[in-house]
N, C-alpha and C positions, 0 to 999 in steps of 0.2 A: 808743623801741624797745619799752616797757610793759615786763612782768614778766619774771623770768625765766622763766615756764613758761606764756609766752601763749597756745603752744598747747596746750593741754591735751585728750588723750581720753581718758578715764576709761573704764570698762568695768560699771561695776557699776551697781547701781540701790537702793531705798530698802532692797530685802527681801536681797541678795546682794551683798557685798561684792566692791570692785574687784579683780579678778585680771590687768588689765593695765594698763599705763598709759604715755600716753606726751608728755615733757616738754623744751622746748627749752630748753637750758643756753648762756650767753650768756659766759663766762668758766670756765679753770680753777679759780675758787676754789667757784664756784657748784658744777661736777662733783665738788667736793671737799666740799661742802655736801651735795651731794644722796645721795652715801655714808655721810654722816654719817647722814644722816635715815634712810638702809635699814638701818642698824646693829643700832637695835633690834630690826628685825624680824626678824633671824636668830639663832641658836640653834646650840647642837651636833648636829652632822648637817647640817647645810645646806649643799649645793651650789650654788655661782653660777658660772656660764658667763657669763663677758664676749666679747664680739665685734665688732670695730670695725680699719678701714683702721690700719696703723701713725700712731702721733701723733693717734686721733680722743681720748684719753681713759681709758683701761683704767686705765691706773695708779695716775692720777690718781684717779680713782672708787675704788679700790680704797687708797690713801693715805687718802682720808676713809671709808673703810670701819674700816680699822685705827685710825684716831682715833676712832671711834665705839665700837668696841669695845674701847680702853683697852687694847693691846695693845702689847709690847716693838717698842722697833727702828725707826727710819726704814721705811716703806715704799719701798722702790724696787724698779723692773723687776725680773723676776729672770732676765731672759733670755739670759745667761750660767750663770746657779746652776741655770736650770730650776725649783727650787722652793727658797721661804725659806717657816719658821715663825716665826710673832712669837708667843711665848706670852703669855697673860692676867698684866694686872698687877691685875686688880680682882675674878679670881675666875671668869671665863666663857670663854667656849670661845677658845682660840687660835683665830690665824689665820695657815692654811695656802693658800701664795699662788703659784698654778704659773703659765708661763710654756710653752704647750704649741706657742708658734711655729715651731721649729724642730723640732719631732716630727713625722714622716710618718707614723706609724701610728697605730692606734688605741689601746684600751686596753690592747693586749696591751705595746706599747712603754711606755704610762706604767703598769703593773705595777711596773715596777723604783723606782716613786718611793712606793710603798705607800699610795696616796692611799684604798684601802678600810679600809686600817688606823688612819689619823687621820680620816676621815670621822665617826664616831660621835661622837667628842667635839671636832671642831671645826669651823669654816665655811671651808669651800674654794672658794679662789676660785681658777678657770681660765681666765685668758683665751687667746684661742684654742679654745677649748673645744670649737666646736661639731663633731658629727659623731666625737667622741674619747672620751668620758667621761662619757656620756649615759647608761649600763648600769652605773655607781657607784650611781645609786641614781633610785628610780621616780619621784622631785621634785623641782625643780630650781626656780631661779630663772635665765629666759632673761635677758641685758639687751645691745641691740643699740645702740652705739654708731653714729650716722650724721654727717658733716659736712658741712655744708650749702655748701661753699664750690662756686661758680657753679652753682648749684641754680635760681638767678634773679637777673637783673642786679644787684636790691640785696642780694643773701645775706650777712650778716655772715660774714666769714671766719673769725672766732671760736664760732660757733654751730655747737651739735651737736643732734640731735634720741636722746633718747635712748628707748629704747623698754625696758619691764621688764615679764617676761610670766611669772606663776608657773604650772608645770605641777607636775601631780600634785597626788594628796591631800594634802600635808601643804599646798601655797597655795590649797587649795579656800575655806576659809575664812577666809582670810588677808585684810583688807582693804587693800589699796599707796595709798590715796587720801593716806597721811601724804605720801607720795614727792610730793604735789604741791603741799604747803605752801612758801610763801617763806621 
């Protein structure tokens, strides 16, 4: 089957650092690996939008996120609570973890969840996100869940192709090539 991230399409070059990248995840634990590795690269203030079919991954990604970032709580769904915070055990930004599934409107409906208000000091992650919560702030990290199931006769049923695209200034100079290490 080779690596986990056989296919690899990096974006950047010797003089400009990768600003998208995208890597196929062959198991949950791997999705949950590969959170781990964007962990570092986020900060207080950082917006991630996750996006993916019910069951491609969000969670889960988002489970190795909050172990990366040393944060309080089991990660699970929050798509009954709409949003859980896991505060920092080690000193760095919570994480605040919405579930914007069941939201039909934009940001005027998640308003009532004050995600401009915890935005500055910690990494928000939305999934569902897209088209909702894009005007919280001018930089965001995209990452598009895909699942390759009958894509092609041999498509591992377990394989997702995961796609992570930093927009705006603050991923201008961000390199994501770490997101392609094993």
């Amino acid at each position: 089957m080779g690596t986990p991230h056989e296919d690899l399409h990096p974006t950047g070059t010797q003089d400009r650092p990768t600003t998208a990248v995208r890597v196929t995840v062959r198991t949950a634990e791997r999705m949950r690996d590969l959170g781990r590795r964007l962990a570092p690269l986020l900060g207080p203030g950082d917006l991630v939008l996750l996006n993916g079919e019910l069951g491609a991954g969000k969670t889960t990604l988002t489970r190795g996120l909050g172990e990366g970032l040393g944060v309080r709580g089991a990660v699970t769904s929050p798509t009954f609570v709409i949003a859980r915070v896991h505060p920092s055990l080690t000193g760095g930004p919570a994480l605040v973890h919405v579930d914007a599934y069941r939201l039909a409107g934009g940001l005027d409906q998640m308003e009532d969840l004050d995600l401009d208000v915890s935005l500055p000091e910690s990494v928000v992650v939305v999934e569902w996100g897209e088209g909702k919560v894009e005007e919280l702030s001018e930089a965001r990290l995209q990452v598009v869940i895909e699942r390759t199931v009958g894509t092609t006769p041999d498509a591992d049923d377990d394989a997702r192709v995961v796609t992570v695209t930093g927009v705006g200034p603050r991923w201008a100079l961000v390199d994501l090539a770490p997101l392609l290490e094993a």
